[in-house]
N, CA, C and O atoms as a DFTB+ gen file, in Angstrom:
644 C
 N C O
     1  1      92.940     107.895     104.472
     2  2      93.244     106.512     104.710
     3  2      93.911     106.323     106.068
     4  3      93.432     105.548     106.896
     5  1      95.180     107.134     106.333
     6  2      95.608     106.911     107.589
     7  2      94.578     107.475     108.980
     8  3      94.911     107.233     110.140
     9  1      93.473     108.147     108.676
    10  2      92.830     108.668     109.416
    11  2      91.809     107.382     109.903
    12  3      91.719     106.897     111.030
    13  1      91.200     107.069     108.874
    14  2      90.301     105.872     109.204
    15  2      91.275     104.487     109.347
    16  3      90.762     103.424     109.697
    17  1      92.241     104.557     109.148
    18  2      93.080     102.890     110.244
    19  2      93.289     103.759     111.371
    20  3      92.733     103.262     112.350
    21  1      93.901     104.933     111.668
    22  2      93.646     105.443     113.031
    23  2      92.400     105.000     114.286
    24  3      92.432     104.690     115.477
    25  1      91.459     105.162     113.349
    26  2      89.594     104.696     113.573
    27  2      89.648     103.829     113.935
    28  3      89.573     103.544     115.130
    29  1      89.846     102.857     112.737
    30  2      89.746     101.310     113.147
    31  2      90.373     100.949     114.076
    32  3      89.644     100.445     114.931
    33  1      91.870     100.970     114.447
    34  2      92.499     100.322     115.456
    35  2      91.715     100.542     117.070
    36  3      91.143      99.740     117.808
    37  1      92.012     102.066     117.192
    38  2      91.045     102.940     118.170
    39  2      89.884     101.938     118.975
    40  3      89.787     101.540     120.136
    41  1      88.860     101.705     117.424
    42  2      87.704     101.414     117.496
    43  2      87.744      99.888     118.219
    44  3      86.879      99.549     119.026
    45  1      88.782      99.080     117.851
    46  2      88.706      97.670     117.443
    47  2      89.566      97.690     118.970
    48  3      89.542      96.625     119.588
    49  1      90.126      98.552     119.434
    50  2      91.241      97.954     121.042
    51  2      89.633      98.456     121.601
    52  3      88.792      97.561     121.685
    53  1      89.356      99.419     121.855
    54  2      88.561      99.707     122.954
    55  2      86.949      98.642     122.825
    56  3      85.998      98.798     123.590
    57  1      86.985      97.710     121.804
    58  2      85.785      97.091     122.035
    59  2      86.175      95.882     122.810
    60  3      85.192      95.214     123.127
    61  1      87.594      95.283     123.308
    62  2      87.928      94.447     123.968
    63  2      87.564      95.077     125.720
    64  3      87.385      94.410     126.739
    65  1      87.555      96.290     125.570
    66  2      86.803      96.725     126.943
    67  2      88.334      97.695     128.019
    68  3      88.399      98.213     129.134
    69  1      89.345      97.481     126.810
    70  2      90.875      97.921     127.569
    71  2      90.775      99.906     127.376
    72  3      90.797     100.606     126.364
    73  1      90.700     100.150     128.386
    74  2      90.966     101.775     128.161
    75  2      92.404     101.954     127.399
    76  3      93.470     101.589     127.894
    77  1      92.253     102.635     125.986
    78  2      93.341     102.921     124.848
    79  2      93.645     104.558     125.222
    80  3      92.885     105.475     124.908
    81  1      94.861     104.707     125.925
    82  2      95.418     106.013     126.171
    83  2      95.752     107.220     124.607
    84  3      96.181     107.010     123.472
    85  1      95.249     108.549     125.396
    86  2      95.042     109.618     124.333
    87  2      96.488     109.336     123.800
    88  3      97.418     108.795     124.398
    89  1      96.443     109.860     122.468
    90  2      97.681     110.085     122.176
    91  2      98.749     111.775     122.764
    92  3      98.361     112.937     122.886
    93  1      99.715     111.337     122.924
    94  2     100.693     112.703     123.789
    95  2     100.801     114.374     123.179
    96  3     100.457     114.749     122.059
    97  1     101.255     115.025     124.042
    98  2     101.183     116.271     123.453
    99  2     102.741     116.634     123.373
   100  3     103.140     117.563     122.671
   101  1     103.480     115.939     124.043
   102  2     104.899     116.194     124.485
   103  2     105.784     115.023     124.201
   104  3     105.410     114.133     124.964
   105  1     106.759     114.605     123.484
   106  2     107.536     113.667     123.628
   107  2     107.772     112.522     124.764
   108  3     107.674     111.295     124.793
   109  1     108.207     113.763     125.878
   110  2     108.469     113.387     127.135
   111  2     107.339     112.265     127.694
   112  3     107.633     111.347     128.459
   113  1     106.219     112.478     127.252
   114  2     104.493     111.819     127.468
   115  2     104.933     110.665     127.149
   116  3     104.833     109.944     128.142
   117  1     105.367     110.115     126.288
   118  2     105.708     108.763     125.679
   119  2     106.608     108.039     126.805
   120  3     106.414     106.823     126.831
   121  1     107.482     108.480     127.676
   122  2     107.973     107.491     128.826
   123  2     107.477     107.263     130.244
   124  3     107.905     106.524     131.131
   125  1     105.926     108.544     130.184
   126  2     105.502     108.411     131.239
   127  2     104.488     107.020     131.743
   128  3     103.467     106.864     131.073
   129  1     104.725     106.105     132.797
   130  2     103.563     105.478     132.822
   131  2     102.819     105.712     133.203
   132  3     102.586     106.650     133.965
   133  1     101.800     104.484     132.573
   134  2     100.234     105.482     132.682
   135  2     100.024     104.579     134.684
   136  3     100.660     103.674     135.224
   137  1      98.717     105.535     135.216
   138  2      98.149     105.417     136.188
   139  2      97.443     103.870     135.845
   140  3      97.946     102.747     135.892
   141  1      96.253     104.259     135.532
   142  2      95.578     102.786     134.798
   143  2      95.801     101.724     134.468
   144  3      96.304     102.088     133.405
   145  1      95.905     100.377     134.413
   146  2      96.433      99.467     133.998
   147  2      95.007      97.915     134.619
   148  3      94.502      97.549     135.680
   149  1      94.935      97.477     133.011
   150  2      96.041      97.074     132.092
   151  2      95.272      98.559     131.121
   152  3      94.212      99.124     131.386
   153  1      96.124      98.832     130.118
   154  2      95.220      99.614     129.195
   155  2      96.571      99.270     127.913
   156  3      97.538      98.512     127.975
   157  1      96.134     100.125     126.903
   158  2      96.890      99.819     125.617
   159  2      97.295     101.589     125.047
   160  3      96.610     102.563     125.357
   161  1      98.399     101.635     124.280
   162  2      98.287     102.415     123.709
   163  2      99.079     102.423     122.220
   164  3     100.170     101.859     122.301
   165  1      98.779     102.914     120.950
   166  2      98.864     102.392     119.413
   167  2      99.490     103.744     118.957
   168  3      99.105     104.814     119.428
   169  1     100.501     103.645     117.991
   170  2     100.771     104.121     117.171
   171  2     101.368     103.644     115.598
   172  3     102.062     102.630     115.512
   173  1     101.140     104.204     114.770
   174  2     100.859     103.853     113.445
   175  2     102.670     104.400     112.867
   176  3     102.824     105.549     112.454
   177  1     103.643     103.600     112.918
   178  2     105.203     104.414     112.846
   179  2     105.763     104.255     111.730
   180  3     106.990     104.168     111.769
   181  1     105.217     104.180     110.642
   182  2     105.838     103.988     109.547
   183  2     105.142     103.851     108.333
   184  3     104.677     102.715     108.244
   185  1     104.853     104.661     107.228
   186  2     104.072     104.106     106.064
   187  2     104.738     104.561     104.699
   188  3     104.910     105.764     104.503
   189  1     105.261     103.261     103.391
   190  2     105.518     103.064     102.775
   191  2     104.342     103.538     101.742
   192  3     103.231     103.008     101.754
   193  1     104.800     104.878     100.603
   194  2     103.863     104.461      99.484
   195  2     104.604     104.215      98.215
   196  3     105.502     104.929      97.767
   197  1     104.176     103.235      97.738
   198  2     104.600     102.759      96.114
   199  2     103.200     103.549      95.035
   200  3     102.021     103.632      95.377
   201  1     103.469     103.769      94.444
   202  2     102.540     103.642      93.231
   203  2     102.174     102.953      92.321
   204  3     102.935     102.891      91.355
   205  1     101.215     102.375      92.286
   206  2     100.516     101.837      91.442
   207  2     100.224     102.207      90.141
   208  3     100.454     101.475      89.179
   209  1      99.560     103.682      90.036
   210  2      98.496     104.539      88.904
   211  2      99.280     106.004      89.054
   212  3     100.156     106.422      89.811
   213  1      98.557     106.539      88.006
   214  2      99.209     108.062      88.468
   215  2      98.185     108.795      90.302
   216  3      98.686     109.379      91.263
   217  1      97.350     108.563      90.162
   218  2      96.612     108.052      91.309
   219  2      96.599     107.367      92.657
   220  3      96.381     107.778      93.796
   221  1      96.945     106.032      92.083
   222  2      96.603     105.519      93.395
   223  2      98.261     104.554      93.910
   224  3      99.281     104.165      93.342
   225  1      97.673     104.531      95.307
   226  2      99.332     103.862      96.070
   227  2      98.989     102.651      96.562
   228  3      97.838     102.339      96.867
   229  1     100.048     101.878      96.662
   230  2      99.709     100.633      98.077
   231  2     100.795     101.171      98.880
   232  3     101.924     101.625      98.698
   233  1      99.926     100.914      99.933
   234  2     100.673     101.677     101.160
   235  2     100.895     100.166     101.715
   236  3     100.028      99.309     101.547
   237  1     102.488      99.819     102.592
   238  2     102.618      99.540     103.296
   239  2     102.817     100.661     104.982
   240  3     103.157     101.815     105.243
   241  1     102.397      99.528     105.686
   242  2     102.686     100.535     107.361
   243  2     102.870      99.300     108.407
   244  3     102.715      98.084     108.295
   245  1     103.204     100.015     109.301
   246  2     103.832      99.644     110.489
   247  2     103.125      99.926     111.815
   248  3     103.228     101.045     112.317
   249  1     102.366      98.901     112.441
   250  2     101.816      99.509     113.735
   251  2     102.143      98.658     114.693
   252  3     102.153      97.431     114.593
   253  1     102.592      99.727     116.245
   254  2     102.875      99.231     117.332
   255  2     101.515      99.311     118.319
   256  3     100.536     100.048     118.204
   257  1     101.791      98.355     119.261
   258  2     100.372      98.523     120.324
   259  2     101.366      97.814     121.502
   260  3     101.746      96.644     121.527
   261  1     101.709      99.053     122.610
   262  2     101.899      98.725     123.852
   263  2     100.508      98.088     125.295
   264  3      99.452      98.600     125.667
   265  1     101.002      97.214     125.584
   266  2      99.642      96.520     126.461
   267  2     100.527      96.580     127.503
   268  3     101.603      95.988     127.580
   269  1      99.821      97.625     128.634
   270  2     100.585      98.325     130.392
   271  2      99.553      96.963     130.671
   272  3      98.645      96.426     130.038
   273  1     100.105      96.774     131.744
   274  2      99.663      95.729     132.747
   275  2     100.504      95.621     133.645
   276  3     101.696      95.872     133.465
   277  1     100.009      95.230     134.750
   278  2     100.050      95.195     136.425
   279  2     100.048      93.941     136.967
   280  3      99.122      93.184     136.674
   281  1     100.670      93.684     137.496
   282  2     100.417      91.730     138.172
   283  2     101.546      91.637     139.710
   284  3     102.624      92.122     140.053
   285  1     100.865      91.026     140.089
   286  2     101.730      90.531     141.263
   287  2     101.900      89.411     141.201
   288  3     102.122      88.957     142.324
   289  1     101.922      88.348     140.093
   290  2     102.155      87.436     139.808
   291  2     103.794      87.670     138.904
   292  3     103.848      88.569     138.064
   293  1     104.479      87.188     139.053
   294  2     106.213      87.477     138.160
   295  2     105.469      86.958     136.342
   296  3     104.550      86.247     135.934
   297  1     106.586      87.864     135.722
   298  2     106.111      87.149     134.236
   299  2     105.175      87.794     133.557
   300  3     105.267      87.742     132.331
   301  1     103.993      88.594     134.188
   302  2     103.000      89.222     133.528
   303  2     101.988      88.037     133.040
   304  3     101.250      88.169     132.064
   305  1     102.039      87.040     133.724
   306  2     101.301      85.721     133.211
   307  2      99.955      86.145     133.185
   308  3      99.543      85.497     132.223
   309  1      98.747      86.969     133.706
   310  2      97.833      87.459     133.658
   311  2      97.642      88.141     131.754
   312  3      96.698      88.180     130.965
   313  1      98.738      88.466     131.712
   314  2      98.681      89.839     130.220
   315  2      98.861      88.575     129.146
   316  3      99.208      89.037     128.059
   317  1      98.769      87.525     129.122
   318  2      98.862      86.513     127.719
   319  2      97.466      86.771     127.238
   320  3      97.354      87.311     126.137
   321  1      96.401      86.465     127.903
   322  2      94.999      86.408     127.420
   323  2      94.801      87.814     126.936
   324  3      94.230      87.759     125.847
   325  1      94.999      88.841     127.237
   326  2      94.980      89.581     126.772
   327  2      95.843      90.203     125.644
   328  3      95.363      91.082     124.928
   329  1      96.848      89.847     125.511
   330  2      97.522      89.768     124.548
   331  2      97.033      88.528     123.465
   332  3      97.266      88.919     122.321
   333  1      96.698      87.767     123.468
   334  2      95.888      86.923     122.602
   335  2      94.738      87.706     121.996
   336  3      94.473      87.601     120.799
   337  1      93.909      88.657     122.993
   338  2      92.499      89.513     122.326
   339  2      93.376      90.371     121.433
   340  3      92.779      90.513     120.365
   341  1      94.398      90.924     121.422
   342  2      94.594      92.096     120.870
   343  2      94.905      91.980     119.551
   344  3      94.514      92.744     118.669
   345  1      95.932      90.588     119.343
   346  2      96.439      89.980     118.367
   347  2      94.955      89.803     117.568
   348  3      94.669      90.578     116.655
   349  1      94.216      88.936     117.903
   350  2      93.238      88.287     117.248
   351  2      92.293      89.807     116.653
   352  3      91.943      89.900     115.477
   353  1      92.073      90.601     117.414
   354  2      91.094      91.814     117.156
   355  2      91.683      92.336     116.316
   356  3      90.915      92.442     115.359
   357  1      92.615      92.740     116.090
   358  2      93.123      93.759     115.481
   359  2      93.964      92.495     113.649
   360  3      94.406      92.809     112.544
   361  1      93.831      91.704     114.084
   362  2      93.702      91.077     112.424
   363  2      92.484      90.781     112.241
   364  3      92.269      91.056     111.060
   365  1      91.426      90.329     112.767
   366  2      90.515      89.995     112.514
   367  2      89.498      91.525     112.231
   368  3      89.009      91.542     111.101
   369  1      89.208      92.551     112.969
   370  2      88.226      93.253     112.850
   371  2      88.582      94.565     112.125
   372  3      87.763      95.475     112.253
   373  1      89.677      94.795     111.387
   374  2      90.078      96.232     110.597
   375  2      90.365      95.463     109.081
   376  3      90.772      94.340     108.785
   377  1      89.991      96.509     108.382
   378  2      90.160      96.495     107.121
   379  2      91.348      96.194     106.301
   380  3      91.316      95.946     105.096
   381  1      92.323      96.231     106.993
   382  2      93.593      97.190     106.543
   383  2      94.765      95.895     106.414
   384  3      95.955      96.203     106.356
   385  1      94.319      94.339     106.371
   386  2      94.956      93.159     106.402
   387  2      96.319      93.403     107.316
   388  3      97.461      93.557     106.883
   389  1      95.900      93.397     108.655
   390  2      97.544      93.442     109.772
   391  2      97.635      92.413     109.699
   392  3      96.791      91.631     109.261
   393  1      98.833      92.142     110.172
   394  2      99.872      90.879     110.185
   395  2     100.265      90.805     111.804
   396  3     100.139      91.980     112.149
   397  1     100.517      90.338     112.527
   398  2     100.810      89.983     113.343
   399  2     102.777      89.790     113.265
   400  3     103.506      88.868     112.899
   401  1     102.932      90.632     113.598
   402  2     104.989      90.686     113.442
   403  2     105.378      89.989     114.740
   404  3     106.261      89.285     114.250
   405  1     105.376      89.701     115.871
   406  2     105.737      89.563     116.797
   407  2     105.729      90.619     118.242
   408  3     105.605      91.844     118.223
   409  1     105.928      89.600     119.654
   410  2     105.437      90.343     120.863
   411  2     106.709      90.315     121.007
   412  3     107.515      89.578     120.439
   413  1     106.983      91.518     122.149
   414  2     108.460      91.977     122.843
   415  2     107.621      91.964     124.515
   416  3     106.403      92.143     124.541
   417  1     108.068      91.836     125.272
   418  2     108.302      92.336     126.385
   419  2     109.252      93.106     126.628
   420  3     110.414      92.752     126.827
   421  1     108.753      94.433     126.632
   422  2     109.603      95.501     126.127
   423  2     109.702      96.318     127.828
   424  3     110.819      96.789     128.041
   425  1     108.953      96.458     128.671
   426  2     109.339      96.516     129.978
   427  2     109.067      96.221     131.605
   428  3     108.053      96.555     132.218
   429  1     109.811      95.765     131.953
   430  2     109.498      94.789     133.374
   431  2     109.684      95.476     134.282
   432  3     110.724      96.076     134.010
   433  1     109.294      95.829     135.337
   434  2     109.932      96.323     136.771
   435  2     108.894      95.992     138.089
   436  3     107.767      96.470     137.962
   437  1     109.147      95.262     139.273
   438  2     108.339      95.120     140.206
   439  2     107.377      94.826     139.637
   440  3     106.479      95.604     139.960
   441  1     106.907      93.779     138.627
   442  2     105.074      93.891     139.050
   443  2     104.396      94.875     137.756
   444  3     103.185      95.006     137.574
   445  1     105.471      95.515     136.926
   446  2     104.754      96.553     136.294
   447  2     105.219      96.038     135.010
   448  3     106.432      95.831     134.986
   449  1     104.353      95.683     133.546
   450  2     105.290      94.961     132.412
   451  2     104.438      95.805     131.352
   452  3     103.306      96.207     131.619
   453  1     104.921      95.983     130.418
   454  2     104.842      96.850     128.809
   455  2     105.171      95.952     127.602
   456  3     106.358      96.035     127.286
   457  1     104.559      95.253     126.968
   458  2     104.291      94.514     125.939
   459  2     104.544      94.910     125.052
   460  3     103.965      95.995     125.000
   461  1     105.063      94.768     124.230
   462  2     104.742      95.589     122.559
   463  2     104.640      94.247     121.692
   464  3     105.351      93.243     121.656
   465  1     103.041      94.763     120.752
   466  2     103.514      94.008     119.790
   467  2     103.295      94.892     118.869
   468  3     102.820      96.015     119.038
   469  1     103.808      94.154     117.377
   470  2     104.209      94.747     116.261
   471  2     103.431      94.151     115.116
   472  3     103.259      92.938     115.232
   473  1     102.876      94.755     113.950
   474  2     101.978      94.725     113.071
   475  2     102.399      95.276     112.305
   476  3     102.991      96.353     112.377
   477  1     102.046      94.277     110.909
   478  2     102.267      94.610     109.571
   479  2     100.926      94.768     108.547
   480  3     100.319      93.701     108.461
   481  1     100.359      95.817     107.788
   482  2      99.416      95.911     106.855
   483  2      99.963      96.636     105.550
   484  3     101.051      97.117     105.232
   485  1      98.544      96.480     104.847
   486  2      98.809      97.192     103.563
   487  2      97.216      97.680     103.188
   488  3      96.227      97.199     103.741
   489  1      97.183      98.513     102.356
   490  2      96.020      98.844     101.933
   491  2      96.436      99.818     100.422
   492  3      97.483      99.959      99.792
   493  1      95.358     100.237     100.296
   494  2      95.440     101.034      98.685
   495  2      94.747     102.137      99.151
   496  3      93.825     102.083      99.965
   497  1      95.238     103.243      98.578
   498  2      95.413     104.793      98.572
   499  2      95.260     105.264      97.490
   500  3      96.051     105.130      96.557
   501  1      93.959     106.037      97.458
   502  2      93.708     106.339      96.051
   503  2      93.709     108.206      95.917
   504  3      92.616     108.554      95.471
   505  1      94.443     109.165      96.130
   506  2      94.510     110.613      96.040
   507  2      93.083     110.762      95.306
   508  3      92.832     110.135      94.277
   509  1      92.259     111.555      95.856
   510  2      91.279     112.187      95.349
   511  2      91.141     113.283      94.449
   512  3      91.268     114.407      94.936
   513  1      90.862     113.156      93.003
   514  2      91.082     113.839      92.449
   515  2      90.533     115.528      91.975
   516  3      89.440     115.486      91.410
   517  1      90.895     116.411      92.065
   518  2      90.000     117.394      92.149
   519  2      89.267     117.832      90.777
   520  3      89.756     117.727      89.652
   521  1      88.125     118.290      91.069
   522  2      87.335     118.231      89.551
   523  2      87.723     119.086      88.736
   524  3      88.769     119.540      89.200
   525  1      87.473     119.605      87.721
   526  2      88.008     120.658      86.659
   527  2      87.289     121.966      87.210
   528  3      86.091     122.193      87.040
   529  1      88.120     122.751      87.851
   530  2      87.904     123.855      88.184
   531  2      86.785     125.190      87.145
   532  3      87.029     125.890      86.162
   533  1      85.405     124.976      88.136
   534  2      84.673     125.605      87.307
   535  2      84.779     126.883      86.850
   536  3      85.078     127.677      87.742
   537  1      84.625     127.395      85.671
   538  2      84.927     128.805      85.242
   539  2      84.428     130.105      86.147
   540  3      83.612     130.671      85.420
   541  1      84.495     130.570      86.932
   542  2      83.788     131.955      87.514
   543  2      83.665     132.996      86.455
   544  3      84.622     133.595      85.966
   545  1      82.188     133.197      86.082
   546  2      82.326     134.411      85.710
   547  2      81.699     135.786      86.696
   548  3      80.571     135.712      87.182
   549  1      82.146     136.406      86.802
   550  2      81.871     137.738      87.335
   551  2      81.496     138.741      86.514
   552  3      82.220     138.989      85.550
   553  1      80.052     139.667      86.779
   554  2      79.469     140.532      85.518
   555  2      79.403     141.073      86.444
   556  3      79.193     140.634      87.574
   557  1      79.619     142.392      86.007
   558  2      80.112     144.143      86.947
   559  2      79.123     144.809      85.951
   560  3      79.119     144.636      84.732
   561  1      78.421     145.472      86.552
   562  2      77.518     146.388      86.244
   563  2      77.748     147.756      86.884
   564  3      77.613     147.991      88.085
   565  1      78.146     148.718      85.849
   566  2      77.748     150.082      86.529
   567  2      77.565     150.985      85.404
   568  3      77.822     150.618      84.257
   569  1      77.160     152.079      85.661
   570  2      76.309     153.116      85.071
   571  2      77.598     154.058      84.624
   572  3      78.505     154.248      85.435
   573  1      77.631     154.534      83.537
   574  2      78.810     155.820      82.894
   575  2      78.354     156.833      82.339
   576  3      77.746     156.518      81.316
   577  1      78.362     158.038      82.556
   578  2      78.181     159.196      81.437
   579  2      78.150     158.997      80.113
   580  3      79.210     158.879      79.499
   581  1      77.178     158.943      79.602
   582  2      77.785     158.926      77.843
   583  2      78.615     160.451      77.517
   584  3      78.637     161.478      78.197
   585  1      79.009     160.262      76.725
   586  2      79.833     161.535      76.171
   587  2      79.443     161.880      75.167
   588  3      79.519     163.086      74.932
   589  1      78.723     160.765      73.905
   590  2      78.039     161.600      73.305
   591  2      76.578     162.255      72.831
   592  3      76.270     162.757      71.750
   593  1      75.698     162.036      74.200
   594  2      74.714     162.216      74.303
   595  2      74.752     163.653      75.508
   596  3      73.773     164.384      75.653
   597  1      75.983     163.828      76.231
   598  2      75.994     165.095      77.077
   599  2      75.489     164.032      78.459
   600  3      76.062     162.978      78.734
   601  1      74.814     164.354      78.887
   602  2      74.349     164.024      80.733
   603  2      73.686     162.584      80.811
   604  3      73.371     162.160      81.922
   605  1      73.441     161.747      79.577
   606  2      72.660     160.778      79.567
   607  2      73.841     159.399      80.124
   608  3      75.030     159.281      79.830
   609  1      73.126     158.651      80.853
   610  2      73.662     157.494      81.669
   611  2      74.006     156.611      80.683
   612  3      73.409     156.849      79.633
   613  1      74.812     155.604      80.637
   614  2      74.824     154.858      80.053
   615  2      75.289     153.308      80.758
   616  3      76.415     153.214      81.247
   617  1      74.319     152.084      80.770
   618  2      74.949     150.688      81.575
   619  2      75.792     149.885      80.910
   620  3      75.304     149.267      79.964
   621  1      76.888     149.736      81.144
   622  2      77.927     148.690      80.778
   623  2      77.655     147.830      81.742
   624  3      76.970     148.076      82.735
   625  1      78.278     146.616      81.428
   626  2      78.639     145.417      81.851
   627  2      79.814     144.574      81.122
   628  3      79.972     144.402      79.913
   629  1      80.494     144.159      82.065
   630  2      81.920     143.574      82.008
   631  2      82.080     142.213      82.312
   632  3      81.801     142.044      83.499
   633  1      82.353     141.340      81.847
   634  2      82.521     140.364      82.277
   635  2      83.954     139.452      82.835
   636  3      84.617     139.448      81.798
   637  1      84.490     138.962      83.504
   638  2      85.577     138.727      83.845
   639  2      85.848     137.085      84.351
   640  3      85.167     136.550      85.226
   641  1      86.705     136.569      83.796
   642  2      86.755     135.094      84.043
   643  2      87.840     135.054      84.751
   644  3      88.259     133.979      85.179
């Protein structure tokens, strides 16, 4: 489940046409800015499971989506429209009913601004259950001396579960 909203989000920023940065290998990766701009980058920071069944969950979660953008205009006034696609795409085209939590302008400097907005979903989680473990049997065949025939062979077979 968290693999395919991974998908979806992925799927659903990069069809607005915004290059969506890999995710990091290093902590440190997370304060670097990116070269590129405008581009986006998503992470999924929080997921709630309740149970429902012995089975299945509703998951609540939590997703952030930073939108880098560039302007020489003050304000980032260029990054609204695009911040409007992201909002709208990402409730409208994933499965997973997001919510729209609110935008931050989370960082400004010269010309250079970092957006965050924040998203709320839920979905159902159903653990896959594993089937009833089929019996193995194993039959061993080998050949023994009889003992009371003197030199004559004799085939057993064993069976083992």
């Amino acid at each position: 489940m968290l693999t395919e909203l991974d998908a979806q989000i992925g799927n659903a920023l990069q069809s607005l046409g915004l290059p969506v940065l890999s995710k990091v290998d290093k902590p440190t990766e997370l304060f670097i800015k990116p070269k590129t701009t405008p581009c986006v980058w998503y992470i999924v920071e929080k997921a709630k499971f309740e149970p429902v069944s012995a089975f299945a969950f509703s998951v609540d979660f939590e997703v952030s989506v930073f939108l880098f953008y560039r302007s020489l205009r003050e304000k980032g006034q260029g990054a609204y429209e695009l911040l409007e696609k992201i909002l709208s795409t990402l409730s409208l085209k994933t499965q997973f009913n997001l919510v729209p939590q609110g935008i931050e302008l989370y960082y400004h400097e010269s010309g250079e601004f970092a957006f965050l907005l924040s998203f709320k979903g839920n979905a159902r989680f159903v653990v896959p259950q594993e089937e009833e473990p089929l019996t193995k049997r194993i039959t061993v065949y080998y050949v023994t001396p009889s003992a009371s025939e003197g030199s004559k062979e004799e085939l057993v077979s064993e069976v083992f579960k």
